[in-house]
C-alpha positions as CSV (number, residue, x, y, z in Angstrom):
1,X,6.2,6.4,13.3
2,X,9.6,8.5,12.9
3,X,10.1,11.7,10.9
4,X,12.5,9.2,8.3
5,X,9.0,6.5,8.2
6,X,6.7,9.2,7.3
7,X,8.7,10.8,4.4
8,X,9.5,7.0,3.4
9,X,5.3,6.6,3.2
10,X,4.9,10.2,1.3
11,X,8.2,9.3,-1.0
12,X,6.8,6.0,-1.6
13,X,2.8,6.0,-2.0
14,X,2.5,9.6,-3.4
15,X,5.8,9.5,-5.4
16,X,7.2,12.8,-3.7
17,X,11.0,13.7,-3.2
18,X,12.4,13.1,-0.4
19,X,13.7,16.7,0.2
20,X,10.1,17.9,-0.1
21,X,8.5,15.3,2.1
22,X,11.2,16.3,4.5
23,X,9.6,20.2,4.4
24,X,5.8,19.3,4.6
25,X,4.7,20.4,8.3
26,X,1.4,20.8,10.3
27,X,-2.1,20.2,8.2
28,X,-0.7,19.6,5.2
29,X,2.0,16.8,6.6
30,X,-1.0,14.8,8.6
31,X,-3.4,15.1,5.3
32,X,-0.9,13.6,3.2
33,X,0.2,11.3,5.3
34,X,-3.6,10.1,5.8
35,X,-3.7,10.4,2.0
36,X,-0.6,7.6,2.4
37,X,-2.3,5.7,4.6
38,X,-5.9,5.3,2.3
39,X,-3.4,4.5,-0.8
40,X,-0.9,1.3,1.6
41,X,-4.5,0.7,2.9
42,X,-5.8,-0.3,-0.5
43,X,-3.0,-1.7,-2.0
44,X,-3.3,-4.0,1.2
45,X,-6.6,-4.8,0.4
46,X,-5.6,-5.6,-3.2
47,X,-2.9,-7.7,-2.6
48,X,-5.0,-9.9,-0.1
49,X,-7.6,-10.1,-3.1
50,X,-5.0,-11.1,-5.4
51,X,-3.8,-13.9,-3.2
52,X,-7.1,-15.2,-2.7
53,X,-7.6,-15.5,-6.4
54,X,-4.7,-17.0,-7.5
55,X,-5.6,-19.8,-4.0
56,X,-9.4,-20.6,-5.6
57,X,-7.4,-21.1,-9.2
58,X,-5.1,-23.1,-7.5
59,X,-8.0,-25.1,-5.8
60,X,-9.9,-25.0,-9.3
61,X,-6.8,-26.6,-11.3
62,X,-6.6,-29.1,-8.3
63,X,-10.1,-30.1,-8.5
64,X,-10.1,-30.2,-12.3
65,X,-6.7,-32.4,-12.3
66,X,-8.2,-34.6,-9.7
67,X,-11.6,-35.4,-11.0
């Protein structure tokens, strides 16, 4: 990942300024950017979940329409 992706993820998932993402460096740049990475990891997750609700009440209103 580039210097520009990583401040995009810290900007992005942990609402910081660019111009201070941009300064992070050493520890403190790789534990936010793992702190990044557990929040796009979960919203991931959550989106999935989301999509496989919305397909069983699809399937349900199909069924129910059907029968």
């Amino acid at each position: 990942m580039t210097t520009q992706e990583e401040n995009w993820e810290m900007m992005t998932l942990l609402g910081m300024r660019w111009e201070d993402a941009g300064k992070v460096e050493g520890d403190d740049r790789e534990f936010l950017l793992a702190r990044a990475n557990e929040i796009k990891v979960d919203l991931m997750k959550r989106r999935e979940q989301e999509v496989q609700m919305q397909n069983q009440m699809r399937q349900q209103a199909q069924a129910a329409a059907g029968a």
